[in-house]
C-alpha positions as CSV (number, residue, x, y, z in Angstrom):
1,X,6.7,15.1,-31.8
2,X,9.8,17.8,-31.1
3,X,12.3,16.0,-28.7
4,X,11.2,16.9,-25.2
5,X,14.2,18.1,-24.3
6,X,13.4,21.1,-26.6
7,X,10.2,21.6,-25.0
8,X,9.6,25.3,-23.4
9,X,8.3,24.9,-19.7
10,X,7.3,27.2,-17.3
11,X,9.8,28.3,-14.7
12,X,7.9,26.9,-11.6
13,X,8.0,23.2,-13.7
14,X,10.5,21.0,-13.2
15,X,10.8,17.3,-14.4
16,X,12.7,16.0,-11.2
17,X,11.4,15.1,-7.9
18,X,13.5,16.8,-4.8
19,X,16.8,15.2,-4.0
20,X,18.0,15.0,-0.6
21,X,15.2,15.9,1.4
22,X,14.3,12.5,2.9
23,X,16.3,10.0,5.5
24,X,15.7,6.7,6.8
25,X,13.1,7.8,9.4
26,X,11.4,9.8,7.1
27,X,10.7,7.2,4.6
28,X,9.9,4.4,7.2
29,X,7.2,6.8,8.2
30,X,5.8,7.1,4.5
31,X,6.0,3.2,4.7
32,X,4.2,2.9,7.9
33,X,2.1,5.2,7.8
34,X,0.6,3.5,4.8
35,X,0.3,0.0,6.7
36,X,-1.9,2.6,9.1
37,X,-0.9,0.1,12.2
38,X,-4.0,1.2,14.5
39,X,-6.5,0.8,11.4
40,X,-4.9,-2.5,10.3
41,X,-5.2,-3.6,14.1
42,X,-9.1,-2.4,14.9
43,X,-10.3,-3.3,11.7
44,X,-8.8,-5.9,9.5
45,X,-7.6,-8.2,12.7
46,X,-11.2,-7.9,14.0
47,X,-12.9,-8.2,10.3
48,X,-10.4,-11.9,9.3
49,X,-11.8,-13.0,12.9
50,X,-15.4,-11.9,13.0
51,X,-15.9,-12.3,9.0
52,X,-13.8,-15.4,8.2
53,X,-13.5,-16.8,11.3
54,X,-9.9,-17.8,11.4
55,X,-8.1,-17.8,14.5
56,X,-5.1,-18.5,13.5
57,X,-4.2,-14.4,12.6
58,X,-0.9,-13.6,14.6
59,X,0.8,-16.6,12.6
60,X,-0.2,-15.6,9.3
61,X,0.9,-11.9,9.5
62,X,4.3,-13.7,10.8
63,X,4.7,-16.1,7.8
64,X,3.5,-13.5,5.1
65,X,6.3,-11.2,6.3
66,X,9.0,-14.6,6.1
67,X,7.4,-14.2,2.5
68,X,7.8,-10.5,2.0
69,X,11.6,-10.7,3.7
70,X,12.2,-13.0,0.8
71,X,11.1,-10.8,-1.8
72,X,12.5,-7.9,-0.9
73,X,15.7,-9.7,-1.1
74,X,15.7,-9.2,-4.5
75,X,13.5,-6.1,-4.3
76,X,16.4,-3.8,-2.5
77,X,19.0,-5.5,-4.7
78,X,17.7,-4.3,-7.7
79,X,17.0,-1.3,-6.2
80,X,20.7,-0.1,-6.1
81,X,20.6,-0.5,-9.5
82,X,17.2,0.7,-10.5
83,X,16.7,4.3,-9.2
84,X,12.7,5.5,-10.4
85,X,9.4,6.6,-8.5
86,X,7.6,4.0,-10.2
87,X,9.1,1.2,-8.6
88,X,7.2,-2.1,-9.6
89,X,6.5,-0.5,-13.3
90,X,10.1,0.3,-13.3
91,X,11.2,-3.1,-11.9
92,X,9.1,-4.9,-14.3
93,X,9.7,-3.0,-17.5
94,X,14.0,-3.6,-16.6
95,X,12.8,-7.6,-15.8
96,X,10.1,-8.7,-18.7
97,X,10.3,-6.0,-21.2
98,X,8.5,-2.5,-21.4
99,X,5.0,-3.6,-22.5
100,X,4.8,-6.2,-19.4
101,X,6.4,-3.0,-16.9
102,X,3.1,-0.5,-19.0
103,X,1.0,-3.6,-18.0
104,X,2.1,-3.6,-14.8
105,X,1.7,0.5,-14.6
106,X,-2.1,0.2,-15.5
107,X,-2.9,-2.9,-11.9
108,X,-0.4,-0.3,-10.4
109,X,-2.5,2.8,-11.1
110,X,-5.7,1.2,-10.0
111,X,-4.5,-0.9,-7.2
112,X,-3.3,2.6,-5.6
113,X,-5.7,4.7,-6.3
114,X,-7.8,2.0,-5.2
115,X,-6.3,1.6,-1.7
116,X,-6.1,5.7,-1.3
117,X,-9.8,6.5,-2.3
118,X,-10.9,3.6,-0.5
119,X,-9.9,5.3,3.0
120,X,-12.5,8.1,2.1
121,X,-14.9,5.4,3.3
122,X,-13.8,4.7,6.4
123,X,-12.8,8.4,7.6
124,X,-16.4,9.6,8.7
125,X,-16.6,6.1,10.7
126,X,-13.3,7.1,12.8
127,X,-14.5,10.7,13.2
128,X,-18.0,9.6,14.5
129,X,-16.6,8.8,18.6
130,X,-14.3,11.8,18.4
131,X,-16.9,14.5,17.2
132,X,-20.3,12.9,19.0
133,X,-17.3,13.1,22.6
134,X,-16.7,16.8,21.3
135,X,-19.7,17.9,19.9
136,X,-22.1,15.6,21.0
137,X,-23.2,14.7,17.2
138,X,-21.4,14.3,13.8
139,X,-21.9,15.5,10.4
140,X,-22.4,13.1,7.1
141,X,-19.4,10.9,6.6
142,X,-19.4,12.7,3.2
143,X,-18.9,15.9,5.1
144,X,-15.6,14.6,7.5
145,X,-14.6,12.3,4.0
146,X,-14.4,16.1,2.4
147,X,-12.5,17.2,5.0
148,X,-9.8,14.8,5.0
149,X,-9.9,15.4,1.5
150,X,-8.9,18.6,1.4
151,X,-6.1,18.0,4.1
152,X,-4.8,15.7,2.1
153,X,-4.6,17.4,-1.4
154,X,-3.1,20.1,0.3
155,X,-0.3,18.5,1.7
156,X,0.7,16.5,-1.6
157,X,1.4,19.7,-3.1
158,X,3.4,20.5,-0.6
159,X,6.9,19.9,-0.1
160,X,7.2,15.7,1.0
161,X,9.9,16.4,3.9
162,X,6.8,18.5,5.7
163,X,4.6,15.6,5.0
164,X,7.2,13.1,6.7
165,X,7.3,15.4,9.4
166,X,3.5,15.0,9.9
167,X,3.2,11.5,9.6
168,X,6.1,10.9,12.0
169,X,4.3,12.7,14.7
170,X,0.8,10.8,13.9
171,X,2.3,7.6,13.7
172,X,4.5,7.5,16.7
173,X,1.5,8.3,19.0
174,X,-0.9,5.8,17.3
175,X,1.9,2.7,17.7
176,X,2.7,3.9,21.4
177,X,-1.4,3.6,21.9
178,X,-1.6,0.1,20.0
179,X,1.5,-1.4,22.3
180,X,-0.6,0.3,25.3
181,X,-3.5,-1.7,24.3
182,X,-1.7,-4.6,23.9
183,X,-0.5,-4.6,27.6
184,X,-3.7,-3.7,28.6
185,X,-5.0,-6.9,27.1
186,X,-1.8,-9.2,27.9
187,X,-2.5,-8.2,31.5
188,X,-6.2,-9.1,32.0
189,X,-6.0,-12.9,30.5
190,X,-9.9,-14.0,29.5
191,X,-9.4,-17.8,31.2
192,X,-6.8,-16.6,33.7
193,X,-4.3,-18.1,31.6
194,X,-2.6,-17.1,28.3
195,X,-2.8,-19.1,25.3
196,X,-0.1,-19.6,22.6
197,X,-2.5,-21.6,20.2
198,X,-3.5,-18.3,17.6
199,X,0.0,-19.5,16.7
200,X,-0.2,-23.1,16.0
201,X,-0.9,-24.2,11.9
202,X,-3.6,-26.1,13.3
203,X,-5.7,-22.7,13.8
204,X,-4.3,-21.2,10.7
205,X,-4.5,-24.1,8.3
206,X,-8.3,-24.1,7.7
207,X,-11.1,-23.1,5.4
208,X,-10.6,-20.0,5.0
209,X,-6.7,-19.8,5.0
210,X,-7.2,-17.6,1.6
211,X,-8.9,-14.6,2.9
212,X,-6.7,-14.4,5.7
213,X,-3.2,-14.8,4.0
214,X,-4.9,-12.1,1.7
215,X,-5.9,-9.7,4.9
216,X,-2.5,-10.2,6.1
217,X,-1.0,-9.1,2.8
218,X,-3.4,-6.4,2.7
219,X,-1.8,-5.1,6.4
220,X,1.6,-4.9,5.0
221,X,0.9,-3.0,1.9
222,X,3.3,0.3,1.9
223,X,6.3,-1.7,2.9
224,X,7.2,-1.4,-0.9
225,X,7.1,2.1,-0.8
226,X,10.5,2.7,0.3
227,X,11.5,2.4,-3.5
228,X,9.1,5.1,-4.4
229,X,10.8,7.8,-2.8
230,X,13.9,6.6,-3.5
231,X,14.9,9.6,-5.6
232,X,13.6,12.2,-3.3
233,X,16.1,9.8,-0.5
234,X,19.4,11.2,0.8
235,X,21.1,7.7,0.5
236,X,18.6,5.3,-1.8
237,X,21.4,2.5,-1.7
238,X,21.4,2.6,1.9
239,X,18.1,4.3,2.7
240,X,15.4,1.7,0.9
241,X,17.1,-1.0,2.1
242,X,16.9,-0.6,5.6
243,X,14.0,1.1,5.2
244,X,12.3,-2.0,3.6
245,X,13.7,-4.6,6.1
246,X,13.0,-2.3,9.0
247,X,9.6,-1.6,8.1
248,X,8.4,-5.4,7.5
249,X,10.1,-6.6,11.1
250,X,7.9,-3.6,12.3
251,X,4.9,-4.3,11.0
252,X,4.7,-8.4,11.5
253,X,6.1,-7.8,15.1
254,X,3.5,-5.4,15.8
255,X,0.4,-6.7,13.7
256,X,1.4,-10.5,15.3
257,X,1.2,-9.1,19.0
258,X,-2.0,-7.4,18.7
259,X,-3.8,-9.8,16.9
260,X,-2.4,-12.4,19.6
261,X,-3.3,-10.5,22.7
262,X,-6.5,-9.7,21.6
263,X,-7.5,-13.6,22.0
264,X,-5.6,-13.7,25.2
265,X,-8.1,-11.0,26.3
266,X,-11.3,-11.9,24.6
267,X,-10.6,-16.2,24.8
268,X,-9.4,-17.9,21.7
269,X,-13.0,-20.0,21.7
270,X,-14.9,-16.3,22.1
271,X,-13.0,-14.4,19.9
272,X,-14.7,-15.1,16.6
273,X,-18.5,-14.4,18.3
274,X,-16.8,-11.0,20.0
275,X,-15.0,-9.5,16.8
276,X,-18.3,-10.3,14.7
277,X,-20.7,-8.9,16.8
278,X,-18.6,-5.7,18.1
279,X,-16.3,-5.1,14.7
280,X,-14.5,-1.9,15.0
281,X,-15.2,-1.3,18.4
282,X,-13.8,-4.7,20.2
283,X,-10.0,-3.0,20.6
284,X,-12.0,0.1,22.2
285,X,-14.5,-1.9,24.4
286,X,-11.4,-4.0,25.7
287,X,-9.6,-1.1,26.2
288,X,-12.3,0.6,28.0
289,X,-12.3,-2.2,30.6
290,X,-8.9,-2.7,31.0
291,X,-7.4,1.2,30.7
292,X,-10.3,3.5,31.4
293,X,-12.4,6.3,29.4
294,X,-9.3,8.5,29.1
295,X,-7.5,5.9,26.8
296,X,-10.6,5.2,24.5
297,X,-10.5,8.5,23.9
298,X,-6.9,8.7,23.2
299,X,-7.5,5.4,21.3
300,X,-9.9,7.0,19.0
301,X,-8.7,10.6,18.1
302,X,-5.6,8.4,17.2
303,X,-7.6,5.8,15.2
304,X,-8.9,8.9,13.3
305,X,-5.4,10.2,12.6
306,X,-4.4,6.4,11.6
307,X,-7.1,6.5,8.8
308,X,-5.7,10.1,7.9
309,X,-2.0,9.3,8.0
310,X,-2.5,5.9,5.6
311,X,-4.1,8.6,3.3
312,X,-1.5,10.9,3.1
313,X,0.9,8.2,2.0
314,X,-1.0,6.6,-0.2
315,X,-1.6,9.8,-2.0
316,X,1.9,10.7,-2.4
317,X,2.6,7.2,-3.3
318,X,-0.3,7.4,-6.0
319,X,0.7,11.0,-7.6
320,X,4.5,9.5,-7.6
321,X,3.4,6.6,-10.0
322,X,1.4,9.0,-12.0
323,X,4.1,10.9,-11.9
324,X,6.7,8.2,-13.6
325,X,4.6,7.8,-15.9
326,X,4.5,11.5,-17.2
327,X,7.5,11.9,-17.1
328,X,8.3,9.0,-19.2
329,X,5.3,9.9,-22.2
330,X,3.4,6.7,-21.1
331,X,0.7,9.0,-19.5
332,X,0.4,12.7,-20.9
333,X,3.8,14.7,-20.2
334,X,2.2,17.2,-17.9
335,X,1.7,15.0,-15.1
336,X,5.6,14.4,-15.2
337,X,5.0,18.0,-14.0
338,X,6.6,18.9,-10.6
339,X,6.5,22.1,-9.0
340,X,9.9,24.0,-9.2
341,X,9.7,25.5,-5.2
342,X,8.3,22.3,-3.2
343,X,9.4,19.3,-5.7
344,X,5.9,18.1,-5.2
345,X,4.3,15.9,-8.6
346,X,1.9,18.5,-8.7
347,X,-0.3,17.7,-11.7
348,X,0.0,13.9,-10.4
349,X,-1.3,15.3,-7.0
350,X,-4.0,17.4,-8.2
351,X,-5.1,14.2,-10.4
352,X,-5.5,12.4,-7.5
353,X,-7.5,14.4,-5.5
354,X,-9.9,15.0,-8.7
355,X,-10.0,10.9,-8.8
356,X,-10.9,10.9,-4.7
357,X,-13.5,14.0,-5.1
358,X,-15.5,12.5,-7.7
359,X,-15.5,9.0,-5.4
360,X,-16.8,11.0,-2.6
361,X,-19.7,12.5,-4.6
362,X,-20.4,9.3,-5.9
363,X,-20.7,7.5,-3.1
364,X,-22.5,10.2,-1.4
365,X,-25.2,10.6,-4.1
366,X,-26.2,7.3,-4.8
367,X,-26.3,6.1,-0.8
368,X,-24.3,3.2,-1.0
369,X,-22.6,2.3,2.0
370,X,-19.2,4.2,2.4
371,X,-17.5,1.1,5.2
372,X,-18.5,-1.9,3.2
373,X,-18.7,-0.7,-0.9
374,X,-15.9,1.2,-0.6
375,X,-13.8,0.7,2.3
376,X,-13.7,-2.7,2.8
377,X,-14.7,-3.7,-1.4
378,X,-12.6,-1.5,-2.9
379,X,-9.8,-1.1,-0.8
380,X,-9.4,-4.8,0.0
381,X,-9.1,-5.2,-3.9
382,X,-6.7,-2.6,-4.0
383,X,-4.7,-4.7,-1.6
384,X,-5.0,-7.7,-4.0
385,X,-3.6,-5.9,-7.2
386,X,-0.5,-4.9,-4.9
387,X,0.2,-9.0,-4.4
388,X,-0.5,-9.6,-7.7
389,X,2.4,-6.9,-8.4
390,X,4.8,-8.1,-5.7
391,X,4.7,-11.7,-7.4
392,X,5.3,-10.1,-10.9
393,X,8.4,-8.2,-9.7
394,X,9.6,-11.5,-8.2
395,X,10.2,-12.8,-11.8
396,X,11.1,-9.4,-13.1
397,X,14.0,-9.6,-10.6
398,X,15.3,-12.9,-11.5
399,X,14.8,-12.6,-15.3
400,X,16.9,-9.1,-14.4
401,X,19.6,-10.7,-12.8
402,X,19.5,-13.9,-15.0
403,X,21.3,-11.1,-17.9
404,X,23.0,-8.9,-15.4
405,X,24.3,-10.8,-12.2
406,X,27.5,-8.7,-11.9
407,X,27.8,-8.0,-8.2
408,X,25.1,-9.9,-6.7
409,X,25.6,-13.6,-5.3
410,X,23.4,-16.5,-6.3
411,X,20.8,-16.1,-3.3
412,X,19.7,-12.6,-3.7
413,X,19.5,-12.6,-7.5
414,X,17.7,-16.3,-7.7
415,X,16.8,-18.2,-4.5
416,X,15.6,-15.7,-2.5
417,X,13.4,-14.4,-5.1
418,X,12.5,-17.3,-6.6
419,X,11.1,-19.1,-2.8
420,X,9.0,-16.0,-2.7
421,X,7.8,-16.3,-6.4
422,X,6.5,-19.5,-5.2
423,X,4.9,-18.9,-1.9
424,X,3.3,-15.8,-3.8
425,X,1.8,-17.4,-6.5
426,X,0.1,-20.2,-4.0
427,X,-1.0,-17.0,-1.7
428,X,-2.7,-16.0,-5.4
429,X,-3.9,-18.9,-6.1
430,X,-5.5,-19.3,-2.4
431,X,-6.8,-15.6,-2.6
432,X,-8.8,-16.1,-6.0
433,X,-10.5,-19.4,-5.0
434,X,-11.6,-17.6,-1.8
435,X,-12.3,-14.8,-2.9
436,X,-16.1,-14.5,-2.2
437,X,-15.0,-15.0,1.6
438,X,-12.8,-12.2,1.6
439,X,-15.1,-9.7,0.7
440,X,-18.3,-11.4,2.7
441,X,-20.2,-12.1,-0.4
442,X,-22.2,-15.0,-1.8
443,X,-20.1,-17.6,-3.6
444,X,-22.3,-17.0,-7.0
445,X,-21.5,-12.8,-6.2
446,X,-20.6,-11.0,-9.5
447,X,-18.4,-9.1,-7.6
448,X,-16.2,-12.6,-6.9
449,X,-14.5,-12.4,-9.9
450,X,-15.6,-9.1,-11.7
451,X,-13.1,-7.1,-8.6
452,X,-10.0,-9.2,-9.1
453,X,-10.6,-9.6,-13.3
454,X,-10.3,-6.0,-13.2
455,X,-6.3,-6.6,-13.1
456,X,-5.6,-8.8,-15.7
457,X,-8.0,-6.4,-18.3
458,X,-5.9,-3.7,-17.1
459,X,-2.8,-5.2,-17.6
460,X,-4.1,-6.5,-21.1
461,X,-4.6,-2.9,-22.1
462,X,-1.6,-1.4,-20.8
463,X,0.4,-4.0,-22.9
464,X,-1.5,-3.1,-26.0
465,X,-0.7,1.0,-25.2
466,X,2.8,-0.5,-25.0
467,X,2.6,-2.2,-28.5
468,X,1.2,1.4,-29.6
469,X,3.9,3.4,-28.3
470,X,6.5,1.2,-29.9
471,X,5.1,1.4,-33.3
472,X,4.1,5.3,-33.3
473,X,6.7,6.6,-30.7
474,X,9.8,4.8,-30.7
475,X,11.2,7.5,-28.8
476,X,8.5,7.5,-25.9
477,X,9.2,3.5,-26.3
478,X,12.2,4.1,-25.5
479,X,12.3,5.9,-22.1
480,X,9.8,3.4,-20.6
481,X,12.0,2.5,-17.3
482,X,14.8,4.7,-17.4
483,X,13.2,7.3,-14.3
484,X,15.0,10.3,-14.1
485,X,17.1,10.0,-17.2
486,X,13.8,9.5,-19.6
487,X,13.6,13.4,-19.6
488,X,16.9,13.9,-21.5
489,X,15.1,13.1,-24.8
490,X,16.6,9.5,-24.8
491,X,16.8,8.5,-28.5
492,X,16.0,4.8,-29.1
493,X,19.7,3.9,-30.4
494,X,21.5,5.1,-27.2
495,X,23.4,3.1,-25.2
496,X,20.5,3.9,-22.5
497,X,17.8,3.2,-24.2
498,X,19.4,-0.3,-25.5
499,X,19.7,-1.4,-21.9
500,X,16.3,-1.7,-21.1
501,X,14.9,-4.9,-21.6
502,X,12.8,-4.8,-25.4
């Protein structure tokens, strides 16, 4: 294979993302926007209480962000060091070795793409209110799904500082709505009183304790994201750390609040009967009674845009992984492809939306339900491949820093990272064992353990691919990590290429 470097390419190609374009503001909308705060609040808080019946929900979204703040300890510290849009692969290939970081690639690609095509499930559900107010009916969810789609496949081929700009303006008005709806429920107490227990262990601590710790990881999924764009970031040293701080404080103060108030409005011994009979609509009925018509409609149109914000970020967080990848010969070259005029991973992008079309159609054809087989099934397992990568990079950072602790002091290249490790592995351990509850299947389900085994296969063959490349393309082996500098032809006896981990 002719060194790459050697390689004619189209002038509108380019194997670099855009530099420059983003700030801090920009990428903690990327990262919030993915957490999608208004979905997260009328949909997973009401699914961990109505489903699982677990009341203890505001203080497990606060003690899996004491988690997260640990990990990213370590996280932001090696991201000064390590600058590549595949983050986690990156992270884990520099930590335990390139065939672990391919491994790693393969839950990544599926735990992404799960979590993006997932949405499509969901989207004709939030359109319903909006179009039957306007319209006074609605299409086939397939039909809004297609929609979205399209939206969204456009704008990842697009240049990403118009995309920030778009999720900045959608997510602003959707958190200003969720801390309306918060007051609205703060002020109108169910017992005349306001309760403090959703807090206490004793509510938290309980069968069950699993599926929520797992919901509650599943909210904060796109605080990790910061990483991913930090080569397209003005300042990555000073951009994905604050960034990745800013955006977990967010997220646990705002997902802790709602999920509190709403017991305060509902009654902490009706809120488990309320949330399973009404689902969805319990944030919208409370707000209806407390805040008027006007602000369920404002509610919903914004829940709608919620759903559509989280899928624009998730796609251009999916396409930039694909993207790595490509660029580094672990997936073909041309989706290491970006477009010359916008900087946008196009191939990556267009793969992406093939991946999400075919889903649609899919789903459409055979009938199965779009809100529980692929919304809540496949995205939920989407959020469970993200733990399973959080907890790898944990290790990867400390076996990192173990061989290159220049610079960094004991706590953020061991403790830190190695308290999360721990509190990670028992959230894993917790999250398998109930794993049946989290998805609201029968304990002898197929789907309890064929959804989560899907990771370690993956990662099984992504290792092999590894062991491939090493023996057949030593010089493909050898970029695996390096990011941006993989597409100077790195030869595997370069100083470069001998840093990375073997």
């Amino acid at each position: 294979m002719p060194p790459t470097s050697t390689v004619d390419r189209p002038s509108n190609v380019s194997e670099a993302l855009a530099r420059g374009r983003l700030g801090i503001p920009s990428v903690i909308f990327f990262v919030l926007s993915a957490a999608a705060p208004l979905t997260v609040v009328a949909g997973v808080v009401t699914t961990g209480y109505g489903v699982i019946g677990v009341t203890g929900i505001p203080l497990a979204f606060l003690l899996i962000a004491a988690v997260l703040a640990l990990f990213s300890v370590g996280y932001v510290a090696m991201s000064r060091r390590v600058e590549n849009a595949g983050a986690f692969y990156a992270y884990i290939s520099r930590g335990l070795g390139r065939p672990a970081g391919v491994g790693a690639a393969w839950v990544a690609l599926i735990a992404y793409n799960a979590l993006q095509v997932g949405l499509y499930g969901t989207i004709g559900v939030a359109a319903e209110p909006v179009l039957d107010r306007l319209f006074g009916g609605h299409p086939h969810w397939a039909v809004v799904a297609l929609v979205a789609w399209a939206l969204v496949g456009l704008l990842g081929l697009l240049r990403v500082d118009l995309n920030g700009m778009v999720l900045a303006a959608l997510l602003v008005a959707e958190i200003v709505v969720v801390l309306v709806f918060d007051l609205g429920q703060l002020g109108n107490p169910a017992d005349g009183g306001v309760s403090f227990a959703p807090f206490s262990p004793d509510n938290l601590f309980v069968p069950g304790v699993g599926a929520v710790l797992v919901l509650a990881v599943l909210g904060f999924v796109g605080f990790e994201s910061a990483v991913v764009f930090s080569e397209e970031s003005k300042d990555p040293k000073r951009t994905v750390p604050l960034a990745t701080y800013l955006s977990v404080a967010i997220i646990a103060g705002l997902y802790a609040l709602s999920s509190w108030t709403m017991t305060v409005a509902v009654g902490q011994d009706q809120i488990v009967a309320e949330a399973g009979e009404q689902s969805v609509g319990l944030i919208f009925n409370l707000a209806a009674a407390h805040l008027g018509d006007t602000a369920v409609t404002i509610g919903q149109v914004l829940f709608l845009t919620s759903v559509l914000a989280a899928m624009i970020s998730f796609h251009n967080t999916t396409a930039r992984y694909t993207f790595a990848l490509g660029r580094e010969r672990v997936l073909p070259a041309v989706f290491g492809q970006t477009s010359a005029r916008t900087g946008a991973p196009r191939a990556a992008s267009v793969a992406q939306s093939v991946l999400g079309l075919l889903v649609i159609l899919l789903y459409a054809i055979n009938g199965w339900d779009p809100v529980v087989q692929l919304f809540f099934w496949v995205g939920t397992t989407g959020g469970f491949g993200v733990l399973l990568l959080i907890a790898t990079t944990s290790v990867a950072v400390i076996a990192y820093f173990a061989r290159s602790a220049s610079g960094e002091n004991l706590w953020r290249r061991a403790i830190a990272p190695g308290l999360a490790t721990i509190a990670l592995v028992v959230i894993i351990w917790l999250a398998v064992s109930n794993f049946a509850n989290l998805l609201g299947v029968a304990p002898d389900s197929t789907l309890r353990w064929a959804l989560p085994a899907a990771y370690p296969v993956a990662a099984l063959l992504g290792i092999g691919w590894a062991l491939l490349l090493r023996s057949n393309r030593p010089d493909t082996y050898a970029r695996i990590g390096l990011g941006a500098a993989s597409a100077a032809a790195v030869k595997p006896e370069t100083p470069a290429a001998v840093e990375v981990t073997r």
